[in-house]
TIRO-2110 file (N, C-alpha, C; in Angstrom, 1 decimal):
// TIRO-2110
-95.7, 16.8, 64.3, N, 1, A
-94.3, 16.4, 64.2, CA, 1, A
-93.5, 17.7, 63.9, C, 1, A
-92.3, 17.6, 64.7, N, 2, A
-91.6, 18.9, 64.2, CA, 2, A
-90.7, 18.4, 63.2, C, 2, A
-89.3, 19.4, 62.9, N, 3, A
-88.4, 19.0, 61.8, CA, 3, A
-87.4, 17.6, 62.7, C, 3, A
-86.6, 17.9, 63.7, N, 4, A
-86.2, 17.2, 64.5, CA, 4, A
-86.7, 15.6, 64.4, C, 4, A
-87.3, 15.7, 64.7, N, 5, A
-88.4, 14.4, 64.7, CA, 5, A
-88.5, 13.8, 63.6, C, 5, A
-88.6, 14.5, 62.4, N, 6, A
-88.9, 13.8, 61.2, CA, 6, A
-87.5, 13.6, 60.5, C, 6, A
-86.3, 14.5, 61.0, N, 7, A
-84.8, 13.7, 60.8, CA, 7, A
-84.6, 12.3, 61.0, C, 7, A
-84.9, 12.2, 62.6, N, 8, A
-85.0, 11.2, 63.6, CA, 8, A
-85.3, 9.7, 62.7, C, 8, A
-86.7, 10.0, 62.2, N, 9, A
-87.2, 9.1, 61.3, CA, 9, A
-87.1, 9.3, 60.1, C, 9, A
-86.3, 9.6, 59.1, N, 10, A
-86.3, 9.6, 58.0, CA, 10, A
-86.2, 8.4, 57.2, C, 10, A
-85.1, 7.7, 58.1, N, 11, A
-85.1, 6.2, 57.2, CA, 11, A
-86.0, 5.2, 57.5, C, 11, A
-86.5, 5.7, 58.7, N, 12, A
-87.7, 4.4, 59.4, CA, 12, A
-88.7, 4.5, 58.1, C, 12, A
-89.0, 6.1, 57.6, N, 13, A
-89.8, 6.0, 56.6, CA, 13, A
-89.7, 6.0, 55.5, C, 13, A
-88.4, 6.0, 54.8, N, 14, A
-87.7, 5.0, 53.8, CA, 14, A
-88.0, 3.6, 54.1, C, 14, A
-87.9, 3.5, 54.8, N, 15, A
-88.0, 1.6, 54.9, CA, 15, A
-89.6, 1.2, 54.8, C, 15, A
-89.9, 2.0, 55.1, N, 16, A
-91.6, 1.5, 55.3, CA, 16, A
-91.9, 0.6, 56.5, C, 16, A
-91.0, 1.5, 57.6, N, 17, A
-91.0, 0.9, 59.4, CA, 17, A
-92.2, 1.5, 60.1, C, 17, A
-92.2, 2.9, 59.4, N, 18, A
-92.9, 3.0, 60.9, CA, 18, A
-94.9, 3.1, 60.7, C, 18, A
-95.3, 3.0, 62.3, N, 19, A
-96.3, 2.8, 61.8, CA, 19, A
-97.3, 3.5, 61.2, C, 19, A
-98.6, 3.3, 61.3, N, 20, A
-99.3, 3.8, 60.1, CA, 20, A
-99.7, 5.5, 60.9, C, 20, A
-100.1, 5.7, 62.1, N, 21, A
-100.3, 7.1, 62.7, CA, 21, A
-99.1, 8.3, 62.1, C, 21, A
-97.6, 7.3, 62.8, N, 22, A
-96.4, 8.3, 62.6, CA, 22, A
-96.5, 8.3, 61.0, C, 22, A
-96.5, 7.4, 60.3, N, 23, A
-96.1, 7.6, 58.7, CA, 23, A
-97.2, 8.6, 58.4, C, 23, A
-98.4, 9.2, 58.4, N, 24, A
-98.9, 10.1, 58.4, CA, 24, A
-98.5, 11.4, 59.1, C, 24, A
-98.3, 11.5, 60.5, N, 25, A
-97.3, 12.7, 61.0, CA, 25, A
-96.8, 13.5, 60.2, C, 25, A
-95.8, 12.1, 59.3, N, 26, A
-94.2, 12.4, 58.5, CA, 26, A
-94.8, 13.3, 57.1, C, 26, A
-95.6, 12.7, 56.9, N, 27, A
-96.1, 13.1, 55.7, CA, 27, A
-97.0, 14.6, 55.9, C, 27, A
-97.7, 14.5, 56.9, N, 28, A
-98.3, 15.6, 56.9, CA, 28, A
-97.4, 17.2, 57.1, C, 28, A
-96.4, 16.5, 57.9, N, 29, A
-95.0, 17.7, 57.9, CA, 29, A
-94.8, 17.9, 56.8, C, 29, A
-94.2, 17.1, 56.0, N, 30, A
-93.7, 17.0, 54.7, CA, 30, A
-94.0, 17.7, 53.8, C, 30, A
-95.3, 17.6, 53.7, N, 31, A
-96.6, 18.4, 53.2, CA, 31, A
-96.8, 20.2, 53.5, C, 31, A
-95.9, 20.4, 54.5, N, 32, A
-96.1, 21.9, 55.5, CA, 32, A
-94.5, 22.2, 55.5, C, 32, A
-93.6, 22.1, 55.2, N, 33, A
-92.2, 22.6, 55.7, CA, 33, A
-91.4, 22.2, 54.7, C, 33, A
-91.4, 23.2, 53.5, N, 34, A
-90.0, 23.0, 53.0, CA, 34, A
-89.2, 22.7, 52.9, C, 34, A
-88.7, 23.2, 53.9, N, 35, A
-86.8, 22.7, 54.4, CA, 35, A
-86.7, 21.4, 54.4, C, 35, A
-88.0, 20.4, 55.8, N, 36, A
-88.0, 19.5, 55.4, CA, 36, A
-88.3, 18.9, 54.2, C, 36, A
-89.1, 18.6, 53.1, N, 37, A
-89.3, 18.4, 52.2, CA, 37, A
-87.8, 18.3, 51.2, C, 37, A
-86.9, 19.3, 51.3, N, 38, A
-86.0, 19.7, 50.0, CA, 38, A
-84.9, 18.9, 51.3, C, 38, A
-85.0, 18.5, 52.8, N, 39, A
-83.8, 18.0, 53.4, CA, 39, A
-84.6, 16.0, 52.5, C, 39, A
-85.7, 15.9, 52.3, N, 40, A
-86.2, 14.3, 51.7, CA, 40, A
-85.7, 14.0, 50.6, C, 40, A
-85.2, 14.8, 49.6, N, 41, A
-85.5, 15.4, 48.0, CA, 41, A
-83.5, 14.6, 48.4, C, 41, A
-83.2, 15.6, 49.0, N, 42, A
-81.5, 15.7, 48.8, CA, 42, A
-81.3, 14.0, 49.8, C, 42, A
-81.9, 13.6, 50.8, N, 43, A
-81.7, 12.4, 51.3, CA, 43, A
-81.9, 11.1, 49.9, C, 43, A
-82.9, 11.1, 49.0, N, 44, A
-83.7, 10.2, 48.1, CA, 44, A
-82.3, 10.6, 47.0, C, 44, A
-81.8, 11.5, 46.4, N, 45, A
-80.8, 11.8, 45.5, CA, 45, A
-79.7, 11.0, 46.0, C, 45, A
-79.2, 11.2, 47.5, N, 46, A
-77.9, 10.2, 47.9, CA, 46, A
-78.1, 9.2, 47.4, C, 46, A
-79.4, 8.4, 48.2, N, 47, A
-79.6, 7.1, 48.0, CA, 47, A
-79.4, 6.4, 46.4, C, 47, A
-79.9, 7.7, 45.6, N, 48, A
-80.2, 7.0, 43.8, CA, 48, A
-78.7, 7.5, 43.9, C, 48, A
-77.5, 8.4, 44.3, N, 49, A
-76.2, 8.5, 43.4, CA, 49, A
-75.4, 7.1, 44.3, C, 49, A
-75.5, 6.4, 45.4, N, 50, A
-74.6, 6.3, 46.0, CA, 50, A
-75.1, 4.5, 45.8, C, 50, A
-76.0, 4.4, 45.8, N, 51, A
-77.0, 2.9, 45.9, CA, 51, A
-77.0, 2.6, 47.4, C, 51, A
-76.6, 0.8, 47.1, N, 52, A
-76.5, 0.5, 48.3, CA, 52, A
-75.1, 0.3, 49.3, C, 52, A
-75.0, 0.4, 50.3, N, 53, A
-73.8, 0.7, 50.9, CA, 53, A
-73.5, -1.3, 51.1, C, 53, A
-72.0, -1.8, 50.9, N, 54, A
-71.7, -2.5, 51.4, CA, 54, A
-71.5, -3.1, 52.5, C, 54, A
-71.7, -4.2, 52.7, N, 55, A
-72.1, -4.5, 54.6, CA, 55, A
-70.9, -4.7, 55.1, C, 55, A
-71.0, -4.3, 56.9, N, 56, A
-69.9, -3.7, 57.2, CA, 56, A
-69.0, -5.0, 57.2, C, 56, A
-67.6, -4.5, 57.4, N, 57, A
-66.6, -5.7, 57.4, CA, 57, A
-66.1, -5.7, 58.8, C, 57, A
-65.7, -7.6, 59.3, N, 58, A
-65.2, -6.5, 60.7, CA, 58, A
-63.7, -6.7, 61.0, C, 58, A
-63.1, -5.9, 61.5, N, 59, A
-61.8, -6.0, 62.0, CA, 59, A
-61.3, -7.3, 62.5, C, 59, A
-59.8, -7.4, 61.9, N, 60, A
-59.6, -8.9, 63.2, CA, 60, A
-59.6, -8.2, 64.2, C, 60, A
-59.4, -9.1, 64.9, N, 61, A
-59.7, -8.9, 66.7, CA, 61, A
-58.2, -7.9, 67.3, C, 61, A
-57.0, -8.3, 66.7, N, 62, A
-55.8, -7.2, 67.0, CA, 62, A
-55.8, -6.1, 66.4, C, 62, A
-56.4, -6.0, 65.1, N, 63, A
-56.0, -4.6, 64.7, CA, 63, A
-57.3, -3.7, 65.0, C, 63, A
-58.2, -4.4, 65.7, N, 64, A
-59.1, -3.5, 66.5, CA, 64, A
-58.7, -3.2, 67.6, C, 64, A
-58.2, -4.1, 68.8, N, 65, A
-57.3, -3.5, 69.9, CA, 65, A
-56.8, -2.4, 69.6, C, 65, A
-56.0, -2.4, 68.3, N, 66, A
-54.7, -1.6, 68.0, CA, 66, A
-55.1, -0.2, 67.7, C, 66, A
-55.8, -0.4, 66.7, N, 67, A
-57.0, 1.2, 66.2, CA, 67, A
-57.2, 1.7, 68.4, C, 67, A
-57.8, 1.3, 68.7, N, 68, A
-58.9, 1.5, 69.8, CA, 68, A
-57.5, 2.1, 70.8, C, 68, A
-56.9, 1.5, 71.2, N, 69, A
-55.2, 2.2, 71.9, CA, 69, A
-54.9, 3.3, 71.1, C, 69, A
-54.4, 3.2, 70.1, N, 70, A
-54.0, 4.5, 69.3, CA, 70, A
-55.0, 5.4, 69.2, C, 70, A
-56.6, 5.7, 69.9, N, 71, A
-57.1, 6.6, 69.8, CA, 71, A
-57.0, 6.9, 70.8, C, 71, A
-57.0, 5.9, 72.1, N, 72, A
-57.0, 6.5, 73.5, CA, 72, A
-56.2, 7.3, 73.3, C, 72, A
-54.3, 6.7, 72.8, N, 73, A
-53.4, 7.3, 73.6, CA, 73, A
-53.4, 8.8, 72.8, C, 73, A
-54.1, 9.2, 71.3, N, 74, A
-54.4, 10.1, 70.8, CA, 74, A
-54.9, 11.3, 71.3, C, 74, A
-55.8, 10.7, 72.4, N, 75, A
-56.7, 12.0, 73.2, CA, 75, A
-56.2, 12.3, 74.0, C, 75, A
-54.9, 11.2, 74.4, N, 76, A
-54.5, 11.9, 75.7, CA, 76, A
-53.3, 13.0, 75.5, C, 76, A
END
């Protein structure tokens, strides 16, 4: 597994998704690369300062048109 890859999956392996070959992969990187390691360290700290995120809310139906126009007409 490279670093890339083990971004990719970071939260699959937070979750306890993936399966048992890759979840070794991850670990075995983990185990070999630093950077990775200290990018796990600073991912696991968010999670303990921030908790859990609130579930998303969703827009009424007009002021999402409305957002969604005002960016078109923004890029143009």
């Amino acid at each position: 597994m490279d670093c890339d890859e083990l971004v990719e999956l970071i939260t699959a392996f937070l979750d306890g998704s993936l399966d048992g070959p890759t979840e070794q992969r991850f670990k075995d990187h983990l185990a070999e690369c630093d950077g990775c390691e200290a990018y796990m360290e600073q991912f696991r700290r968010t999670i303990a300062l921030v908790g859990e995120l609130p579930a998303p809310q969703t827009l009424p139906v007009d002021m999402r048109g409305d957002l969604l126009t005002a960016f078109r007409n923004w890029a143009e």
